[in-house]
C-alpha positions as CSV (number, residue, x, y, z in Angstrom):
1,X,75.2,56.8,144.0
2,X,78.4,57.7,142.4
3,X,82.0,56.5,142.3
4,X,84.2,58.7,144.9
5,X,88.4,58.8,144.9
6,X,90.4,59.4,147.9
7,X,93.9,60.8,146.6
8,X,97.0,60.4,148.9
9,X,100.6,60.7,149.1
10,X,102.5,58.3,150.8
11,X,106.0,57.1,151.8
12,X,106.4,54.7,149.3
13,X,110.0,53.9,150.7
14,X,108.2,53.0,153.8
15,X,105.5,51.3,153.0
16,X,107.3,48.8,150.4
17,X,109.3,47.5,152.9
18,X,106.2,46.4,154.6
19,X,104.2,43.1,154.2
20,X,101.0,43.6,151.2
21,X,98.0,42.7,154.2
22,X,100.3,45.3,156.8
23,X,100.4,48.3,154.3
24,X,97.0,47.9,152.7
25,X,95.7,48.2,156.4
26,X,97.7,51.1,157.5
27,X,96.3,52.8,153.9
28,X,92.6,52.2,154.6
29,X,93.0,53.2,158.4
30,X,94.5,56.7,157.0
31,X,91.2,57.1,154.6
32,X,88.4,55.5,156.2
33,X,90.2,55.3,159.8
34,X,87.8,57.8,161.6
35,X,85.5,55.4,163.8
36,X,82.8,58.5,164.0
37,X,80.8,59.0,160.6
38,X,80.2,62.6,161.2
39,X,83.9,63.3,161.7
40,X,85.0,61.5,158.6
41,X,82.4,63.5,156.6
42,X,83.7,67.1,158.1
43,X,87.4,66.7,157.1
44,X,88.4,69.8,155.4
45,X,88.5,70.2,151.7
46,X,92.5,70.4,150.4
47,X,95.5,68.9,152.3
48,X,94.8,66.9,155.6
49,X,97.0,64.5,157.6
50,X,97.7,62.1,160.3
51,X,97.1,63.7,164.3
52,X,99.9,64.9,166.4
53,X,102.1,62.0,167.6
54,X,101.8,59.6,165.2
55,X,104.1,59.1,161.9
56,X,103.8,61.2,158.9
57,X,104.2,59.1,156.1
58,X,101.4,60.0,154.3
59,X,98.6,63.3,153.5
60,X,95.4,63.3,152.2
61,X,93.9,65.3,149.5
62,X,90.5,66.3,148.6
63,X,89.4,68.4,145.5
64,X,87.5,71.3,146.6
65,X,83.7,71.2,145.8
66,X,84.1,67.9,144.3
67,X,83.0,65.9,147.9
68,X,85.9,63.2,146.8
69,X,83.8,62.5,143.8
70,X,85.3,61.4,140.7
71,X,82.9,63.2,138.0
72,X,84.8,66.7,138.6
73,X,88.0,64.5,137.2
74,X,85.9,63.0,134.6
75,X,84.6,65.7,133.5
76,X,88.1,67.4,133.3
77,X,89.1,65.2,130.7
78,X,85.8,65.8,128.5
79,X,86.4,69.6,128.9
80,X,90.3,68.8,127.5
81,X,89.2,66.8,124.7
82,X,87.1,69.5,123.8
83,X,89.6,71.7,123.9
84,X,92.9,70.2,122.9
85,X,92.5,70.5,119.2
86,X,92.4,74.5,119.9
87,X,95.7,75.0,122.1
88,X,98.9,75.6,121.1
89,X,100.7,72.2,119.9
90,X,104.0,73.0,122.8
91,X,101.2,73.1,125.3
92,X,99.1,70.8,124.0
93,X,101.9,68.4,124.3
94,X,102.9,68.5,128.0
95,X,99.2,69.1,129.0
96,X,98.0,65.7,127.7
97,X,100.9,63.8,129.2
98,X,100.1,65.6,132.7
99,X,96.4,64.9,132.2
100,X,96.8,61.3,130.7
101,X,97.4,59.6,134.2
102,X,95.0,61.9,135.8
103,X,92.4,62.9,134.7
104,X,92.3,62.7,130.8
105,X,91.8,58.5,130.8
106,X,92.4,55.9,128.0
107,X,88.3,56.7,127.3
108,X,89.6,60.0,125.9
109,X,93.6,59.3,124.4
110,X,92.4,55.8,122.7
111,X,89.2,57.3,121.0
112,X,90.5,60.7,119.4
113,X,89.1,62.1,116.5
114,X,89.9,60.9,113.1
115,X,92.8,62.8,111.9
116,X,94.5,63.4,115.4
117,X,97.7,62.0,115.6
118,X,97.3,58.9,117.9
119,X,98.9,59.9,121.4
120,X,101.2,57.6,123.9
121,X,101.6,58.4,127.6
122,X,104.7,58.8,129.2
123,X,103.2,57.7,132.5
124,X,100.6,54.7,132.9
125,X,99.1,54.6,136.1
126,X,98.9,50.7,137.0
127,X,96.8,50.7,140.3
128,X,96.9,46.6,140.1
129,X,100.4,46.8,140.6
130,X,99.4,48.7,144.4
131,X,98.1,46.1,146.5
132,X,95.6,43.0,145.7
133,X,94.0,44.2,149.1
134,X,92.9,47.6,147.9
135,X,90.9,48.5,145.2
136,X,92.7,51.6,143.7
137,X,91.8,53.4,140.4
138,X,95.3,55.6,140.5
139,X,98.7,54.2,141.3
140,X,102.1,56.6,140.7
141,X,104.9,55.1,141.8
142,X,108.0,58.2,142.7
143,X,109.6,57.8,139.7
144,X,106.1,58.5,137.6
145,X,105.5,61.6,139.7
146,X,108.8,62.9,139.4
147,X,108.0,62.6,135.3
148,X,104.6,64.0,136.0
149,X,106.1,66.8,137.9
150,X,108.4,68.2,134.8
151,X,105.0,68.0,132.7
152,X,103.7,70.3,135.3
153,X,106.6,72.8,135.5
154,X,105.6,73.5,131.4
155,X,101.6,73.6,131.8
156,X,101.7,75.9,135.2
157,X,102.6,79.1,133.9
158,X,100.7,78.8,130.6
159,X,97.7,77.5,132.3
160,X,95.6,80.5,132.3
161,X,96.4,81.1,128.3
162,X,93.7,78.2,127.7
163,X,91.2,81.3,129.2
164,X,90.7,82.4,125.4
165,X,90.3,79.3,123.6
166,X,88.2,77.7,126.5
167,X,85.5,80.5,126.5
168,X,85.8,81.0,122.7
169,X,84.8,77.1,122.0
170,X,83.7,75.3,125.0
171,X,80.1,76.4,124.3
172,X,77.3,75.2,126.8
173,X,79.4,72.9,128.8
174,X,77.6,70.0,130.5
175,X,78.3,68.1,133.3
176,X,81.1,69.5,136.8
177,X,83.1,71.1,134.4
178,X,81.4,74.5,133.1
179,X,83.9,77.1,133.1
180,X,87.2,77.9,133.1
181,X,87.5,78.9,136.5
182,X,86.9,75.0,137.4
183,X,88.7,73.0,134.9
184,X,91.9,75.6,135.7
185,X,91.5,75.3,139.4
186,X,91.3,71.2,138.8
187,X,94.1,71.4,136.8
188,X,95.7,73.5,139.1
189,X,95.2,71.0,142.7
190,X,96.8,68.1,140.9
191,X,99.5,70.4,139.8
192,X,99.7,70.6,143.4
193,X,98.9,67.1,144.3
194,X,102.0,65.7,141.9
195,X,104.3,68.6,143.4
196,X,104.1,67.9,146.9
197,X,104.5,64.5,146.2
198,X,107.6,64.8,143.7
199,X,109.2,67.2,146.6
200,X,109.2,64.6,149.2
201,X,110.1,61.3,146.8
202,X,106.5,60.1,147.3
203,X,103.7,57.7,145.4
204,X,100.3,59.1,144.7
205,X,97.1,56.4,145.5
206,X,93.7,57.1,144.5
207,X,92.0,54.6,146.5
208,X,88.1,53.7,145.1
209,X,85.4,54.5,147.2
């Protein structure tokens, strides 16, 4: 057994307005809504949302080859800690504050090497502040993904200059995480995640499963 994440985006202006008990439900009826087993299990890897007719106030995400578990993201933030130290400090920069909320936890920034400077996020996430009702591990409210997205907008294009340093020093990598290839493509799908989000005004959720 291992601890799994559902990621969605959702109206927040929508579902604010809305009663704690009313919006938790609607939330956990667009994750864990399908009453078949076998259906749930064969939604499709990347964006899915709600059927035609009903309102589209939210979309669901799922990392490819990651079967919604959380390791890949953990393992993300190992793989950055291992390599942060060898990236370009303007990178560097914008790349932990993108990963901090993400994938690159307080495990990793409060525990850095002796000698690192210590870091500070820009953007918490604070998924006690969501709902009592559901137990999230990842709550961005619009304004955080709209800081999240700028962060983005700097890593994107230089993601694929961490090729060198990653394959240089990332020797025998354990764990999700074993290559480039992965960690980028990671990277890459909450670039994509915070984007869509940001584009719309949304909140991001990652609901504990």
């Amino acid at each position: 057994m291992g601890l799994d994440m559902e990621v969605l985006i959702v109206d927040w202006e929508r579902l604010r307005s809305l009663p704690v008990e009313e919006r938790s439900g609607m939330v956990e009826d667009a994750v864990f809504g399908a009453e078949d087993l076998e259906v749930y299990l064969a939604r499709p890897e990347g964006w899915s949302g709600p059927g035609d007719g009903d309102a589209e106030w939210w979309a669901r995400y799922e990392f490819r080859d990651t079967m919604t578990s959380y390791k890949a993201h953990f393992w993300a933030g190992n793989r950055w800690d291992e390599l942060r130290g060898f990236v370009d400090a303007s990178l560097r920069e914008v790349l932990d504050q993108f990963a901090a909320p993400l994938f690159w936890g307080e495990h990793n920034y409060e525990l850095l090497p002796q000698g690192q400077p210590p870091f500070t996020p820009a953007v918490v996430s604070r998924p006690d502040m969501w709902s009592p009702e559901i137990e999230a591990m990842l709550w961005l409210p619009p304004e955080d993904v709209k800081v999240l997205d700028r962060y983005w907008s700097e890593v994107a294009p230089r993601l694929d200059t961490l090729r060198e340093p990653f394959e240089r020093h990332i020797v025998e990598p354990i764990g999700w995480i074993q290559d480039f290839a992965s960690f980028a493509r990671l990277v890459s799908e909450w670039g994509d995640v915070i984007s869509r989000a940001a584009g719309r005004g949304w909140a991001v959720i990652g609901l504990k499963c």
